[in-house]
N, C-alpha and C positions, 0 to 999 in steps of 0.2 A: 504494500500500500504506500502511497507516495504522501508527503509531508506539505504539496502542493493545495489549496483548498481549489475544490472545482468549481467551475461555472455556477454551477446551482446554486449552491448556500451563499454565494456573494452576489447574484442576482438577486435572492432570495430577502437579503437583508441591503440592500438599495431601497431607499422610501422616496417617494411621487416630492416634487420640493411643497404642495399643498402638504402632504402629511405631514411634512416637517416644520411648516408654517403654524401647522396648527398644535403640533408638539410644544412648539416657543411660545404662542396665545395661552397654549393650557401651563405653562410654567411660568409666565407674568402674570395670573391672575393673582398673585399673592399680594398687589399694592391694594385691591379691595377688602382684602381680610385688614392689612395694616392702616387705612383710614374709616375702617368702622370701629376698630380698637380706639381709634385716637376720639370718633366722635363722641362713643360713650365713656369713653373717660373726660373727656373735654366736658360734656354734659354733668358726668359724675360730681367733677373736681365744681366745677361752679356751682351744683347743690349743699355737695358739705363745706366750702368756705361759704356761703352764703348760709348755712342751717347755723354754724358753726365762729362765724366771722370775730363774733367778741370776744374770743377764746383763743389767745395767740398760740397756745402751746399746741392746741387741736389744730391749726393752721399750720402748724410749723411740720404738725404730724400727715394730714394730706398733702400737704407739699412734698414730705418726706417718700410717699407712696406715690405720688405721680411721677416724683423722679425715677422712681423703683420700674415704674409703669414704661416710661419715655427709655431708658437705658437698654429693660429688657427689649423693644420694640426695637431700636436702631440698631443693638446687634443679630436680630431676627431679620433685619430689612437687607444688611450689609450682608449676610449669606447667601441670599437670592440668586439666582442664577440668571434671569433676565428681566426686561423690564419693555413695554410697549414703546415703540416709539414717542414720542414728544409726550411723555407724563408731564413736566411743568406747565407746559401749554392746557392740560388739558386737567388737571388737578388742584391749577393754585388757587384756581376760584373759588375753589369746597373748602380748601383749609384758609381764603381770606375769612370769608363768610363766616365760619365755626371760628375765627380768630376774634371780626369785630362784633359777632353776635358776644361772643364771653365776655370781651371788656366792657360792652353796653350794657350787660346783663349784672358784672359784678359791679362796675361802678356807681351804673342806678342802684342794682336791689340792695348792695350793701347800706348804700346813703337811704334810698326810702320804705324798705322791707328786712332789713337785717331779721335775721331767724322765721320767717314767713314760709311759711312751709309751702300756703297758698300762691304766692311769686314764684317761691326756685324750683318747684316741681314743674313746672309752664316752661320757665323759664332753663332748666336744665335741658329740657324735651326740643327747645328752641334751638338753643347753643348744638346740640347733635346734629341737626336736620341737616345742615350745609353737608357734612362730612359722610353721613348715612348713606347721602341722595348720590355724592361722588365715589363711596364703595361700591353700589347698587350701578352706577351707570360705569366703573370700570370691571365690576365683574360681567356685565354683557359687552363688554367692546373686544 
């Protein structure tokens, strides 16, 4: 028997360049799992400083856990193996959106609903949507 591999099994494992197109689509789908992590945490983090806000040490403690949250996430991102073409083009909207929804959210509710369960539950649900709606529309692209 010869050490040669035959025609067959090397024709055999040749893929169509679509199959392989769509190999690299189904391995970039991973930046929608990573911007729905970010939206309900983003969401999260502005419910408990906001339930939480007059209470520096409990702030200093979800702080402490978002970093925990942000760390674990960028060295999950950084293992990926590919990514769709032009993400920034097509991403940065959801993460402005969930950026200025936060800051509008904690700087009002802090100033006129501090511990208002009625506010930052709305208002958590608000801060996510940007980033929810860009995990959902990068897992079908």
């Amino acid at each position: 028997m010869s050490d040669e591999p035959s025609a067959r099994p090397a024709a055999d494992s040749l893929r169509t360049p679509e199959e392989t197109a769509e190999e690299k689509r189904q391995s970039a789908r991973w930046m929608g799992i990573y911007m729905a992590v970010f939206g309900v945490g983003f969401g999260l983090m502005g419910l408990l400083i906001g339930l939480v806000g007059s209470h520096p040490a409990a702030v200093l403690g979800v702080l402490g856990a978002w970093s925990l949250v942000v760390g674990v996430m960028v060295f999950w991102s950084a293992r990926q193996g590919a990514v769709l073409a032009m993400p920034p083009r097509r991403t940065v909207p959801y993460w402005a959106g969930s950026a200025v929804l936060y800051a509008v959210g904690l700087f009002g509710g802090l100033a006129l609903a501090p511990g208002d369960v009625r506010f930052w539950i709305p208002a958590a649900a608000v801060i996510a949507v940007p980033l929810l709606i860009g995990a959902w529309r990068e897992a079908k692209a």
